[in-house]
N, CA, C, O and CB atoms as a CASP TS submission, in Angstrom:
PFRMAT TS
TARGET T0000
AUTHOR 0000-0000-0000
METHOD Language model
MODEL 1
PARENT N/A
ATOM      1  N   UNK     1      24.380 109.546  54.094  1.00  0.00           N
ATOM      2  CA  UNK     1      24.114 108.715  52.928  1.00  0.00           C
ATOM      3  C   UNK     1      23.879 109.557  51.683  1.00  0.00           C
ATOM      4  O   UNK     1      24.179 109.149  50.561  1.00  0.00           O
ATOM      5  CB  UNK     1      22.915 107.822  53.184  1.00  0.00           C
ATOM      6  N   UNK     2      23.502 110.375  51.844  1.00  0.00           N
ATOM      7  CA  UNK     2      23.196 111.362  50.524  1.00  0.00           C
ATOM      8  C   UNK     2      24.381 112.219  49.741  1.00  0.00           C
ATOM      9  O   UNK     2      24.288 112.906  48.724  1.00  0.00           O
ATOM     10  CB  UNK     2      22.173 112.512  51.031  1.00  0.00           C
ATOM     11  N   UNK     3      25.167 112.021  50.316  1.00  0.00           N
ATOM     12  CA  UNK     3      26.502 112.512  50.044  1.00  0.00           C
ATOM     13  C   UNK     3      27.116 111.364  49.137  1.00  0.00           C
ATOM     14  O   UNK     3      27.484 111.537  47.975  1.00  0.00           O
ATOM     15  CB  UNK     3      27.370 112.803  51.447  1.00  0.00           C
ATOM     16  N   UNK     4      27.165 110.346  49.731  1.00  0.00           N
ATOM     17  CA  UNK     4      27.623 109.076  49.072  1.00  0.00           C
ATOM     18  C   UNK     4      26.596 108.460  47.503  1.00  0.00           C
ATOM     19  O   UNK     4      26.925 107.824  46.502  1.00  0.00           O
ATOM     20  CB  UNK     4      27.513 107.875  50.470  1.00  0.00           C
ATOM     21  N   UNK     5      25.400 108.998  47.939  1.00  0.00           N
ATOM     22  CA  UNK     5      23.943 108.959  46.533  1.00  0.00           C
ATOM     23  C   UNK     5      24.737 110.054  45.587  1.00  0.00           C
ATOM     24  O   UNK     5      25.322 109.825  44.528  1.00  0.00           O
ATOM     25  CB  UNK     5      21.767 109.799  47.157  1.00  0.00           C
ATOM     26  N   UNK     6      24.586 111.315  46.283  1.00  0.00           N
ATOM     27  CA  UNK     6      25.237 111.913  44.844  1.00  0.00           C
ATOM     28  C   UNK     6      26.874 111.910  44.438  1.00  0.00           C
ATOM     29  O   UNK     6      27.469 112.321  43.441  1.00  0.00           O
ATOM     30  CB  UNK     6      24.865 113.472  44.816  1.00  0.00           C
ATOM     31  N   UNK     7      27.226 111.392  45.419  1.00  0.00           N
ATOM     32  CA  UNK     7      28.706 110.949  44.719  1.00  0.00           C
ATOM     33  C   UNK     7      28.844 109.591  43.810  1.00  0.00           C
ATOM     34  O   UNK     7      29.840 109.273  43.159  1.00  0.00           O
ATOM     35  CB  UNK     7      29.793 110.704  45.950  1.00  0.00           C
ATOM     36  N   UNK     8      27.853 109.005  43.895  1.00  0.00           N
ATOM     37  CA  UNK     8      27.885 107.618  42.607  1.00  0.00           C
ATOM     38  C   UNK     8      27.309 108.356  41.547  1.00  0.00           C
ATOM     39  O   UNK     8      27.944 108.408  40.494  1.00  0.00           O
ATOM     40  CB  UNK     8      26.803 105.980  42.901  1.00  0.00           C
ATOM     41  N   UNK     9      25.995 109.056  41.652  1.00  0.00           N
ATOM     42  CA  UNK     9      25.542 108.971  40.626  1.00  0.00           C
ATOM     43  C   UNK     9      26.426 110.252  39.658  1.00  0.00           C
ATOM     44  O   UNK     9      26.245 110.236  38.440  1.00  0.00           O
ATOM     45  CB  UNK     9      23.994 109.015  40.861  1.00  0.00           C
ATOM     46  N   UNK    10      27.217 111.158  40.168  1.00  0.00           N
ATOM     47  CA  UNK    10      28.513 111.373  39.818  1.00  0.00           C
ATOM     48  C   UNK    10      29.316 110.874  38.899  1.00  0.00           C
ATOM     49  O   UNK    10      29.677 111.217  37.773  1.00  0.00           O
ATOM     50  CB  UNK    10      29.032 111.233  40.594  1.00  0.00           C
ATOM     51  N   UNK    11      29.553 109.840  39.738  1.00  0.00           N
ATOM     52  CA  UNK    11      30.551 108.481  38.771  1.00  0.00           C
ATOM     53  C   UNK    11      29.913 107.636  38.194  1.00  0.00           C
ATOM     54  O   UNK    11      30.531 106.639  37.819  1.00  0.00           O
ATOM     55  CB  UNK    11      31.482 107.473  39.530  1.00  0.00           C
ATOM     56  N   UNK    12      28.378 107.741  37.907  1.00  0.00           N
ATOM     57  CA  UNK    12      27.686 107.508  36.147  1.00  0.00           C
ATOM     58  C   UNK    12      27.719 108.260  35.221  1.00  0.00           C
ATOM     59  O   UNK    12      27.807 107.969  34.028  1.00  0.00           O
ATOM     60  CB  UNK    12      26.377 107.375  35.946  1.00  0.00           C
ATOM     61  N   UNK    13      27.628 109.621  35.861  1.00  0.00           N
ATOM     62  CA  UNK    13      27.223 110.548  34.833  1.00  0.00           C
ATOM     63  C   UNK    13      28.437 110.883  33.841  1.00  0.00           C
ATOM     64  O   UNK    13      28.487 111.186  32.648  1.00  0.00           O
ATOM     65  CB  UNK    13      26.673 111.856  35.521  1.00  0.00           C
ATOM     66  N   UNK    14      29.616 110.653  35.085  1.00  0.00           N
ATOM     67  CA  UNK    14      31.138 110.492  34.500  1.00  0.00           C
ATOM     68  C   UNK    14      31.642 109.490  33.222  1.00  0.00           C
ATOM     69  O   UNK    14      32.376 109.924  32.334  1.00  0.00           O
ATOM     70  CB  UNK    14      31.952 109.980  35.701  1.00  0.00           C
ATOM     71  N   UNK    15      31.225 108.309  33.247  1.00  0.00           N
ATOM     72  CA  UNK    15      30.955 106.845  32.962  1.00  0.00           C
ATOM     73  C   UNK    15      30.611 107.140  31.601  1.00  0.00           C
ATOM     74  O   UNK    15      31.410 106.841  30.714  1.00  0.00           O
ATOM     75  CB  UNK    15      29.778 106.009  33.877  1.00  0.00           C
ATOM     76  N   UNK    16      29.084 107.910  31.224  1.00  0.00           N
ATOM     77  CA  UNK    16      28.373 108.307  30.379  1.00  0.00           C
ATOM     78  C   UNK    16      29.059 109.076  29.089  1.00  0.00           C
ATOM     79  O   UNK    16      29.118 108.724  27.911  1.00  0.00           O
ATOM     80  CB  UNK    16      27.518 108.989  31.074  1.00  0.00           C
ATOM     81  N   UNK    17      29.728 110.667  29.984  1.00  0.00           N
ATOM     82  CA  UNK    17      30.214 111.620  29.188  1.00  0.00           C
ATOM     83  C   UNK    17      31.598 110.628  28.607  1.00  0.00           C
ATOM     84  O   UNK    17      31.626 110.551  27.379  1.00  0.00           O
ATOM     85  CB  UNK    17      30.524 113.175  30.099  1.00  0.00           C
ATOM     86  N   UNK    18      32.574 109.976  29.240  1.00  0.00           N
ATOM     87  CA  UNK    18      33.344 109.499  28.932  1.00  0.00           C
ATOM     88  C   UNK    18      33.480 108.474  27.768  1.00  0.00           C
ATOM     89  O   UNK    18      34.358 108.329  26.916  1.00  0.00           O
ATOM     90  CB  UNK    18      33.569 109.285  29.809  1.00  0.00           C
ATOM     91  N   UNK    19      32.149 107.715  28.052  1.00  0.00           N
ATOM     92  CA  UNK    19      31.873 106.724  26.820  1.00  0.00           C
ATOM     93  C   UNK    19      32.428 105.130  27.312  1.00  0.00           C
ATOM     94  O   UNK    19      32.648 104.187  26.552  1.00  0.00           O
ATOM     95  CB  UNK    19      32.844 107.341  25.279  1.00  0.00           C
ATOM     96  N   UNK    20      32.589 105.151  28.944  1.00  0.00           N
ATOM     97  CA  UNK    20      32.975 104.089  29.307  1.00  0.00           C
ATOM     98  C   UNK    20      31.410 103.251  29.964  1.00  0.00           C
ATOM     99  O   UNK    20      31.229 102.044  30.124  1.00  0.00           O
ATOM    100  CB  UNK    20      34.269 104.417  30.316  1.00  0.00           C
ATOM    101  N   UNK    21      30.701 104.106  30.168  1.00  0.00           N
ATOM    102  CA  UNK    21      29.478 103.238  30.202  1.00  0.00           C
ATOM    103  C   UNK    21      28.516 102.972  28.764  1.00  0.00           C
ATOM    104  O   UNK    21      28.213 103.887  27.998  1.00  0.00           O
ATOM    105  CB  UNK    21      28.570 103.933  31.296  1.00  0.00           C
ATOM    106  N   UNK    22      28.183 101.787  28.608  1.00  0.00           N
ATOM    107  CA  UNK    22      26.858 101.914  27.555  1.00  0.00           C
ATOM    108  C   UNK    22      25.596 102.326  27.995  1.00  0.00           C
ATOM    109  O   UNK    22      25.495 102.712  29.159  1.00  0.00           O
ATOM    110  CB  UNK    22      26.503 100.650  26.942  1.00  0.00           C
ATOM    111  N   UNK    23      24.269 102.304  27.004  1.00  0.00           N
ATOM    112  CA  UNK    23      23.255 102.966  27.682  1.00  0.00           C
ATOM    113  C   UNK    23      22.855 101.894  28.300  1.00  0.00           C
ATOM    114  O   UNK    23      22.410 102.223  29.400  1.00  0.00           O
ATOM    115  CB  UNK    23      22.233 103.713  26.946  1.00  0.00           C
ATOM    116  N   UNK    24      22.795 100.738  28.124  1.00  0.00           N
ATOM    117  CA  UNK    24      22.119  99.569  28.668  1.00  0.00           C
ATOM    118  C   UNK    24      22.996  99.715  30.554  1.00  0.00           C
ATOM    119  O   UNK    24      22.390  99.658  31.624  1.00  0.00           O
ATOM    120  CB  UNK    24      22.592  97.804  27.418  1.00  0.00           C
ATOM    121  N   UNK    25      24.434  99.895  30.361  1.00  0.00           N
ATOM    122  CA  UNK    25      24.450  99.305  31.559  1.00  0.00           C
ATOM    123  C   UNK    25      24.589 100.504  32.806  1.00  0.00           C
ATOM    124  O   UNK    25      24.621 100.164  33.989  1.00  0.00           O
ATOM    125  CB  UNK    25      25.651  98.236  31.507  1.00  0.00           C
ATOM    126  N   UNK    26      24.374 102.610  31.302  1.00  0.00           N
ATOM    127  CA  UNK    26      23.702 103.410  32.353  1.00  0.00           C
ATOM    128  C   UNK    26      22.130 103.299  32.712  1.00  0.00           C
ATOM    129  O   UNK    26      21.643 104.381  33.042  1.00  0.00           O
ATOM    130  CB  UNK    26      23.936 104.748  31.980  1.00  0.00           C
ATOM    131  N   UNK    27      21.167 102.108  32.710  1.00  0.00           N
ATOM    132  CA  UNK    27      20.134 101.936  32.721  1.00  0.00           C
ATOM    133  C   UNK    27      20.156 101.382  33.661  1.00  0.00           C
ATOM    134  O   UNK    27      19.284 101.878  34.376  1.00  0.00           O
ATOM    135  CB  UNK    27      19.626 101.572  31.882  1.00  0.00           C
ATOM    136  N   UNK    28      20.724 100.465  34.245  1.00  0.00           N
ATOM    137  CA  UNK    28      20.818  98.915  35.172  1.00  0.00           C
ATOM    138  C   UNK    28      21.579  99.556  36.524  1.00  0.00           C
ATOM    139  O   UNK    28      21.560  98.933  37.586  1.00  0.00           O
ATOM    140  CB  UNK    28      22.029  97.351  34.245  1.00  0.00           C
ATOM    141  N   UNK    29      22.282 100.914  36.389  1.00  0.00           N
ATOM    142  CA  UNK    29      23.230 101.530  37.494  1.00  0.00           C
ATOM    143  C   UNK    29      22.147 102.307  37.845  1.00  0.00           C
ATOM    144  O   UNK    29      21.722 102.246  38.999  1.00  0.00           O
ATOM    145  CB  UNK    29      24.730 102.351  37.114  1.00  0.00           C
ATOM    146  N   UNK    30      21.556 103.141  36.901  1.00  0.00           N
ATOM    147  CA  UNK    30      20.768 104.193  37.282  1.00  0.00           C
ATOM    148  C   UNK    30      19.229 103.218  38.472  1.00  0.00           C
ATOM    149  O   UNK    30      18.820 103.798  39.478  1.00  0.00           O
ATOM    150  CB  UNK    30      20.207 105.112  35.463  1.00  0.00           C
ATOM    151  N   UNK    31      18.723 101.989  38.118  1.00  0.00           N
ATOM    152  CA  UNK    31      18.068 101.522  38.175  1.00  0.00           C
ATOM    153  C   UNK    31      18.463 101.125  39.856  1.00  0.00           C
ATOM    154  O   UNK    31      17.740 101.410  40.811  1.00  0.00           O
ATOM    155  CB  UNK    31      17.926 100.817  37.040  1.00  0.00           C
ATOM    156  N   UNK    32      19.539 100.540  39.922  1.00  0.00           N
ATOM    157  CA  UNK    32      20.099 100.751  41.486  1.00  0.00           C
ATOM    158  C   UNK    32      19.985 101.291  41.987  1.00  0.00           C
ATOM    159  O   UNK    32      19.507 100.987  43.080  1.00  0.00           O
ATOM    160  CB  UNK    32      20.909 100.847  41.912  1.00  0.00           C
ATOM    161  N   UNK    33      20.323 102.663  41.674  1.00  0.00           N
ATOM    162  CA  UNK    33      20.489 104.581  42.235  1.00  0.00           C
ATOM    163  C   UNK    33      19.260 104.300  43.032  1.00  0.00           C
ATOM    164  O   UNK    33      19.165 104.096  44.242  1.00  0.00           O
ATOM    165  CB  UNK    33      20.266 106.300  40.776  1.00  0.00           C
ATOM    166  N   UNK    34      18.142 104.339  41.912  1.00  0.00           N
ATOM    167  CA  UNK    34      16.824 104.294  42.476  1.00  0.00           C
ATOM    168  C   UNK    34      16.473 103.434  43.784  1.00  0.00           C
ATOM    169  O   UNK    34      15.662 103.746  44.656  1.00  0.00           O
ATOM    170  CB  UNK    34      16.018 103.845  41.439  1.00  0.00           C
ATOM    171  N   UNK    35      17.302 102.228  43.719  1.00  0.00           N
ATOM    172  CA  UNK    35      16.592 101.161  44.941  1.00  0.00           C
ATOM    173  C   UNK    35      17.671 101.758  45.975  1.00  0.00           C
ATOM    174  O   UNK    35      17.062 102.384  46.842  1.00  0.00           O
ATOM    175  CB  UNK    35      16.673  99.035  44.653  1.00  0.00           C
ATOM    176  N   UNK    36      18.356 101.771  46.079  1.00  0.00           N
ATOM    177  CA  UNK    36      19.031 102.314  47.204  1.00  0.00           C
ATOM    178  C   UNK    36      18.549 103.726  47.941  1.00  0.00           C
ATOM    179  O   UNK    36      18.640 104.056  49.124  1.00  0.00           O
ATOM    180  CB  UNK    36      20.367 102.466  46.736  1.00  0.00           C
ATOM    181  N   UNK    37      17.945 104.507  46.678  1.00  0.00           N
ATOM    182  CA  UNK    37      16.950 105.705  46.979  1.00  0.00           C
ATOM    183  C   UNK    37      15.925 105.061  48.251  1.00  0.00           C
ATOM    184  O   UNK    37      15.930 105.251  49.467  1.00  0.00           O
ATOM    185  CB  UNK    37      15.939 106.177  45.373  1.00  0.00           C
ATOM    186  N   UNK    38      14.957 104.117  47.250  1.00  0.00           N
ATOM    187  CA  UNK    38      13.729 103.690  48.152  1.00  0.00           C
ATOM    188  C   UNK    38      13.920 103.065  49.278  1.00  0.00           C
ATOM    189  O   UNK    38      12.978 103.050  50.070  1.00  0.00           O
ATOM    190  CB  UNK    38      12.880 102.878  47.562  1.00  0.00           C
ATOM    191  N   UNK    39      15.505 102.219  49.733  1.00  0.00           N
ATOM    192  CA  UNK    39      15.802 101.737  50.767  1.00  0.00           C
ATOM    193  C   UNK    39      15.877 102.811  51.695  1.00  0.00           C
ATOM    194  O   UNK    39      15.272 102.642  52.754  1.00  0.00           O
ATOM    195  CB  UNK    39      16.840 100.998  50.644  1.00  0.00           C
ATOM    196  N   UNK    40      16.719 104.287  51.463  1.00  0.00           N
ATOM    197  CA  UNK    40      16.857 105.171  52.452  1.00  0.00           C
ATOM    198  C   UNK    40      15.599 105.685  52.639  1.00  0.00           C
ATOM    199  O   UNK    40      14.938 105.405  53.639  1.00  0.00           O
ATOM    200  CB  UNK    40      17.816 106.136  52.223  1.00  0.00           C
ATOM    201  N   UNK    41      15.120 106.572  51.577  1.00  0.00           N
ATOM    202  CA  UNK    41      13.350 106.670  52.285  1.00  0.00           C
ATOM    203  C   UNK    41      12.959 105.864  53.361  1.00  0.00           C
ATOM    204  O   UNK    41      12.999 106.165  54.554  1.00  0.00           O
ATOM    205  CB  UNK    41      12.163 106.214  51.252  1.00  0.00           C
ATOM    206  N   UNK    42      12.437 104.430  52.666  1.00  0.00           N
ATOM    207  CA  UNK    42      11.733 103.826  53.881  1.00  0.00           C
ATOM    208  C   UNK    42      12.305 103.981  55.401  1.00  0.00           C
ATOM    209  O   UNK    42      11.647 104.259  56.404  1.00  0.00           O
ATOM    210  CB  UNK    42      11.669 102.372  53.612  1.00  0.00           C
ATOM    211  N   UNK    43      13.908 103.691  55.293  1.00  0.00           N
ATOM    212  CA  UNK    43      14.797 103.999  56.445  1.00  0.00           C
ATOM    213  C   UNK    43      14.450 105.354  57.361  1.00  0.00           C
ATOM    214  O   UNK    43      14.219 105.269  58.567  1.00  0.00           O
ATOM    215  CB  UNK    43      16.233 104.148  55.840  1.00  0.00           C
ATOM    216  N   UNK    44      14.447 106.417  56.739  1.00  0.00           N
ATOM    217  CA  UNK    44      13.820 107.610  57.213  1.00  0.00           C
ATOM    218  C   UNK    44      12.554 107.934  57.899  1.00  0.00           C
ATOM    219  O   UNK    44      12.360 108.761  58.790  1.00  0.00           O
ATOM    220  CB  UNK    44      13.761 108.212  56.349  1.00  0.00           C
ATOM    221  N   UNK    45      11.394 106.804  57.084  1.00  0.00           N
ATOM    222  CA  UNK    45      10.355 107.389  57.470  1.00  0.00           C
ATOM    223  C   UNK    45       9.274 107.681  58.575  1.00  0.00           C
ATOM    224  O   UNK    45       8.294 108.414  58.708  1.00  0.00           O
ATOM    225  CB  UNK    45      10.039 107.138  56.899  1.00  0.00           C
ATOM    226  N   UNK    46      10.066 106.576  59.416  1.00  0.00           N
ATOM    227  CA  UNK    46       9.845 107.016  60.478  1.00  0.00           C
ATOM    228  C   UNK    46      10.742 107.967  61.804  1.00  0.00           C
ATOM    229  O   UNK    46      10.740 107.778  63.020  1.00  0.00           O
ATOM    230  CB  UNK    46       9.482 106.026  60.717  1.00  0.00           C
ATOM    231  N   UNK    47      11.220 108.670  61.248  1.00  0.00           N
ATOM    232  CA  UNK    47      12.334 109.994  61.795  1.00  0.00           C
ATOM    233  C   UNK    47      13.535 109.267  62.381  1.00  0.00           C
ATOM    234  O   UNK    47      14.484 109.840  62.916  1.00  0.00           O
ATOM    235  CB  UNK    47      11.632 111.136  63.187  1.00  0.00           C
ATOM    236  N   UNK    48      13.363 107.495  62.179  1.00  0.00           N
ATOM    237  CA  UNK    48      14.919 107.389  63.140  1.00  0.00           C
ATOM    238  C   UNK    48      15.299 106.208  61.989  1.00  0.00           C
ATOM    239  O   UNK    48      14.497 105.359  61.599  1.00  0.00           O
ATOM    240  CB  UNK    48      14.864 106.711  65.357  1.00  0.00           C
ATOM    241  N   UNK    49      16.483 106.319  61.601  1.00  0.00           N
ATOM    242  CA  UNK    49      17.565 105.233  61.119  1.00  0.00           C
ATOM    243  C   UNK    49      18.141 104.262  62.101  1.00  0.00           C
ATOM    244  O   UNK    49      19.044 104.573  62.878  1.00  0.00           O
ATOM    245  CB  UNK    49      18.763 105.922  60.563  1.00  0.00           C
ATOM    246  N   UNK    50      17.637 103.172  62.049  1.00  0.00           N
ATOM    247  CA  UNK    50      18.088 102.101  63.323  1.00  0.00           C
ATOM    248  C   UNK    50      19.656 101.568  62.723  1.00  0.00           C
ATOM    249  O   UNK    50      20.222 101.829  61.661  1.00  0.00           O
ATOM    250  CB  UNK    50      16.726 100.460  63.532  1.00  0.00           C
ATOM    251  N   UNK    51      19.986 100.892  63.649  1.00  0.00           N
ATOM    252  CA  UNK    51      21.696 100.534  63.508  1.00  0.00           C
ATOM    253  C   UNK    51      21.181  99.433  62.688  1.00  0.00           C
ATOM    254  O   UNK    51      22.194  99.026  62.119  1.00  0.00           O
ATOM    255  CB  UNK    51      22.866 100.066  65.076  1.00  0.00           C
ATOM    256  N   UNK    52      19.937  98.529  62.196  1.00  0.00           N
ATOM    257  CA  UNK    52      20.131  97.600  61.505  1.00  0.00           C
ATOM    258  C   UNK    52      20.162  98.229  59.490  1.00  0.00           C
ATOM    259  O   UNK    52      20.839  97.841  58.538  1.00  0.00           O
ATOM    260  CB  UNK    52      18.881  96.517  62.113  1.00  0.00           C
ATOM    261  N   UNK    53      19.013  99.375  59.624  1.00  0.00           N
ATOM    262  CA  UNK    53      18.643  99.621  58.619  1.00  0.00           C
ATOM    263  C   UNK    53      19.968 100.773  57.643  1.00  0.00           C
ATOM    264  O   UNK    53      20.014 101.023  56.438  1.00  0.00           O
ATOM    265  CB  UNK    53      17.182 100.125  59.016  1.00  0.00           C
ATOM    266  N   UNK    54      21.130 101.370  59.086  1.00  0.00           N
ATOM    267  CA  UNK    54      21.963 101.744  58.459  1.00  0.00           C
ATOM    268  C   UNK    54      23.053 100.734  58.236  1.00  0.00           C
ATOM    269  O   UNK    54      23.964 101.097  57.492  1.00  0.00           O
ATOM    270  CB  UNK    54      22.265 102.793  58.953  1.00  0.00           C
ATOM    271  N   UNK    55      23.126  99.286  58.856  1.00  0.00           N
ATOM    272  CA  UNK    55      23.608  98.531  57.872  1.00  0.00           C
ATOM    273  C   UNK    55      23.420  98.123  56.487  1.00  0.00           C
ATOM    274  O   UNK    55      24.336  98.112  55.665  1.00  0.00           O
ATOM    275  CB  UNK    55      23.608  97.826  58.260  1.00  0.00           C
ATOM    276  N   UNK    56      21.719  97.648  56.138  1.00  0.00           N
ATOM    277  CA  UNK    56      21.613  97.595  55.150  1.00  0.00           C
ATOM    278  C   UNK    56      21.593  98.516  54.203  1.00  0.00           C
ATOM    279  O   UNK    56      21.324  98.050  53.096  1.00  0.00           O
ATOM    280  CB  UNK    56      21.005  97.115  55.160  1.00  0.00           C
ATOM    281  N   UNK    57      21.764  99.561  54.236  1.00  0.00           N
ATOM    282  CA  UNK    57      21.952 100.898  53.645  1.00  0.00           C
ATOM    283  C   UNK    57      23.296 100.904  52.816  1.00  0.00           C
ATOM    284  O   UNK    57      23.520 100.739  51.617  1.00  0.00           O
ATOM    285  CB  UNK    57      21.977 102.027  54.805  1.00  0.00           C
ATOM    286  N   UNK    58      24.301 101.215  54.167  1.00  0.00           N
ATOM    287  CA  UNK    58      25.513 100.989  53.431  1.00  0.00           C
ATOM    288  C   UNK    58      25.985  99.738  53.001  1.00  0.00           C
ATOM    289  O   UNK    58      27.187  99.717  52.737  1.00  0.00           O
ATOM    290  CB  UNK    58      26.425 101.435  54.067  1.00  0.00           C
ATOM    291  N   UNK    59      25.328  98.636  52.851  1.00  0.00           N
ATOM    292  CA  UNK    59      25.703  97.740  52.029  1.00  0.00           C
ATOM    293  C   UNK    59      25.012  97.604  50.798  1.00  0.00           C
ATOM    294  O   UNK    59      25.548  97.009  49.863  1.00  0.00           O
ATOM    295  CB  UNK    59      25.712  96.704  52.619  1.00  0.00           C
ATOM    296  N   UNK    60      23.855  98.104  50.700  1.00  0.00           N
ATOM    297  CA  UNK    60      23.499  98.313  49.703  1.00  0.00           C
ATOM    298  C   UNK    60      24.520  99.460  48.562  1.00  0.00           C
ATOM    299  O   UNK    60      24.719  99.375  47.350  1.00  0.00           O
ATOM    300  CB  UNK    60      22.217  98.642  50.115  1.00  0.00           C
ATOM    301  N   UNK    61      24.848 100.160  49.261  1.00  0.00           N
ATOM    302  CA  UNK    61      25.551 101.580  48.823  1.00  0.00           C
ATOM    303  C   UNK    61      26.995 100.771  48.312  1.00  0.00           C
ATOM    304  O   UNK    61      27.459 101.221  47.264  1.00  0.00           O
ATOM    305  CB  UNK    61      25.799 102.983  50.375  1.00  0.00           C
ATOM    306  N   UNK    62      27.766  99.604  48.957  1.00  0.00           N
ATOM    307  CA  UNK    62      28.770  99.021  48.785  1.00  0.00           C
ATOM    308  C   UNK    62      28.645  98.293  47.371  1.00  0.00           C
ATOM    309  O   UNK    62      29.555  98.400  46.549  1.00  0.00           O
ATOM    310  CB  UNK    62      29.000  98.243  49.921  1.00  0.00           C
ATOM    311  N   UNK    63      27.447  97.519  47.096  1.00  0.00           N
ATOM    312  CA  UNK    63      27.172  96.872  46.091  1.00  0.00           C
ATOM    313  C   UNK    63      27.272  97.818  45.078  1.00  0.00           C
ATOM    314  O   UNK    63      28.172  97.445  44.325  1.00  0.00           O
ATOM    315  CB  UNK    63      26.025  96.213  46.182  1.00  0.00           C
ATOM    316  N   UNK    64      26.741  98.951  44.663  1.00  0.00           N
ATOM    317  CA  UNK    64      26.181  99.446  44.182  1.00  0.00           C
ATOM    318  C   UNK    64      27.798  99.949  43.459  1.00  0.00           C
ATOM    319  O   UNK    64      28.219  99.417  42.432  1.00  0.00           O
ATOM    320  CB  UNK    64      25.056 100.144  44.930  1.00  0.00           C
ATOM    321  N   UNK    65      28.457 100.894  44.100  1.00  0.00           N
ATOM    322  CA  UNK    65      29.466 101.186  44.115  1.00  0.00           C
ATOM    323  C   UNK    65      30.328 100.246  43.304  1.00  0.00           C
ATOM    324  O   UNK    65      30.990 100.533  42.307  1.00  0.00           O
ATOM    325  CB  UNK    65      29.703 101.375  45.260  1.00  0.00           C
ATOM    326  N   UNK    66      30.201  99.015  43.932  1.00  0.00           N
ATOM    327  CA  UNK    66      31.218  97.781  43.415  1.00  0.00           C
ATOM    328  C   UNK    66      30.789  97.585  41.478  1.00  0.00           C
ATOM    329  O   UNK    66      31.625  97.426  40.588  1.00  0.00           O
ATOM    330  CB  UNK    66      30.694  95.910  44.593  1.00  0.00           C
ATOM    331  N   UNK    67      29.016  97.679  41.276  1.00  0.00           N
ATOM    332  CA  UNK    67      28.622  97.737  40.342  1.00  0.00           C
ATOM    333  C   UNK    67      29.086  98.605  39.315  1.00  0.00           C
ATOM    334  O   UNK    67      29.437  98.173  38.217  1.00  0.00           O
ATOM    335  CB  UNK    67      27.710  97.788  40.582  1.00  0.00           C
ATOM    336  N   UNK    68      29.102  99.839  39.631  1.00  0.00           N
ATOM    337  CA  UNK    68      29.712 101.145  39.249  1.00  0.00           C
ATOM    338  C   UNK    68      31.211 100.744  38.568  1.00  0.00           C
ATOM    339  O   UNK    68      31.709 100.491  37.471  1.00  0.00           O
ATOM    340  CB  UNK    68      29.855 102.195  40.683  1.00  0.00           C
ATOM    341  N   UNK    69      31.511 100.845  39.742  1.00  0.00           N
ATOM    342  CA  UNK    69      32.879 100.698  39.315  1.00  0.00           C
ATOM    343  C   UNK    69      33.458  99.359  37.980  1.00  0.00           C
ATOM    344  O   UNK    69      34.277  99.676  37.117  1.00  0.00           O
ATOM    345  CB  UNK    69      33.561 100.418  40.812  1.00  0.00           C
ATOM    346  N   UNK    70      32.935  98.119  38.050  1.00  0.00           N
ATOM    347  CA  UNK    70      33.235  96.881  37.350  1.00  0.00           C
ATOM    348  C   UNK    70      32.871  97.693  35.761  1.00  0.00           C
ATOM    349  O   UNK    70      33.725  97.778  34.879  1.00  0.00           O
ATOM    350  CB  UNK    70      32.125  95.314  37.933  1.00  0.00           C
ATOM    351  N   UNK    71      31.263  98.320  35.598  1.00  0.00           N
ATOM    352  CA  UNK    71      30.723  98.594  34.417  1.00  0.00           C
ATOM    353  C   UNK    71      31.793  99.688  34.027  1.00  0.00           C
ATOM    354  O   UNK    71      32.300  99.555  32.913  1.00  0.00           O
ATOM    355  CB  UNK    71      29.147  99.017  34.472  1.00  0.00           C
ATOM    356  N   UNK    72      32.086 100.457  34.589  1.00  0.00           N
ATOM    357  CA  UNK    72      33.216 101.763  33.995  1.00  0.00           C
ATOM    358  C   UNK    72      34.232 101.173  33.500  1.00  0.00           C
ATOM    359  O   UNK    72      34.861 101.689  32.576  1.00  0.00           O
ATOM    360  CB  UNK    72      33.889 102.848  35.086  1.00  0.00           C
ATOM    361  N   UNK    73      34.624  99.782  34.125  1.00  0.00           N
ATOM    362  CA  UNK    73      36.346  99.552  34.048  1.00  0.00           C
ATOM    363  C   UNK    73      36.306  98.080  32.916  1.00  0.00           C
ATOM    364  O   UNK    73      37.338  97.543  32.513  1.00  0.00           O
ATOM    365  CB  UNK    73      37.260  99.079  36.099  1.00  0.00           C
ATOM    366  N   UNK    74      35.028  97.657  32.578  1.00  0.00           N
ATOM    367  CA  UNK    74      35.179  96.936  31.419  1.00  0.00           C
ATOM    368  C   UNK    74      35.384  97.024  30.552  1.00  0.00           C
ATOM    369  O   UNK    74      36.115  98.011  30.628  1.00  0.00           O
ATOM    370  CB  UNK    74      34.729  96.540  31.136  1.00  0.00           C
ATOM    371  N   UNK    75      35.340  96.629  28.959  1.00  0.00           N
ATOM    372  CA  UNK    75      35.788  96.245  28.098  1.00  0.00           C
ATOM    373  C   UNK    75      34.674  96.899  26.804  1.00  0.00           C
ATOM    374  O   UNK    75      34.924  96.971  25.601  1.00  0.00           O
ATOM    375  CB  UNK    75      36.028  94.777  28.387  1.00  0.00           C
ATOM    376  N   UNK    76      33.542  97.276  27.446  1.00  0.00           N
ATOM    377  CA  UNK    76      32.487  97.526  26.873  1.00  0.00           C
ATOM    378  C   UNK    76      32.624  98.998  26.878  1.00  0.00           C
ATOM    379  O   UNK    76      32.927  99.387  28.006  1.00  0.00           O
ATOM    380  CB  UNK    76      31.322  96.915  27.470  1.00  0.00           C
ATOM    381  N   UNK    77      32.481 100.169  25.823  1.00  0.00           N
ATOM    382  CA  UNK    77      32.073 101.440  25.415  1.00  0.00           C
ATOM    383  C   UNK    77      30.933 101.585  24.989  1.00  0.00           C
ATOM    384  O   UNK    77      30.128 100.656  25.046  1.00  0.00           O
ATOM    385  CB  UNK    77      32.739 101.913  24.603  1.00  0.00           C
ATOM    386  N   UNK    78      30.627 102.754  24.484  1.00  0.00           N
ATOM    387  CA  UNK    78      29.819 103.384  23.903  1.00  0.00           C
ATOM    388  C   UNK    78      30.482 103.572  22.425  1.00  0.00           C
ATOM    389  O   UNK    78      29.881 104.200  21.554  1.00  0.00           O
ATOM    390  CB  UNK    78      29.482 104.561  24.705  1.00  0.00           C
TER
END
């Protein structure tokens, strides 16, 4: 999963320099980053990732992604 964390937040930072994200909606992506952060923590913290919690993981990670991607490819700049 952490591979896939810093490969989005990648494709904000991309988003950003490019001028295809605004700050508002690098605020609302970044703001995700974070919950998907606190979802894997909790997932971790007890030393085992169960098959339910790495579902919700990567679907969280799917959304997130899907988010990413819509805000880059709109209509809206910087």
């Amino acid at each position: 999963m952490d591979r896939r964390q810093e490969r989005q937040e990648q494709r904000i930072d991309q988003g950003v320099k490019s001028g295809a994200l605004t700050p508002r909606e690098t605020r609302k992506l970044e703001r995700g980053q974070k919950h998907v952060e606190n979802l894997e923590t909790k997932a971790h913290a007890d030393g085992k990732v169960t098959a339910r919690e790495k579902v919700r993981l990567e679907h969280a990670q799917d959304v997130q992604s899907e988010r990413i991607y819509k805000q880059k490819h709109d209509n809206q700049t910087r």
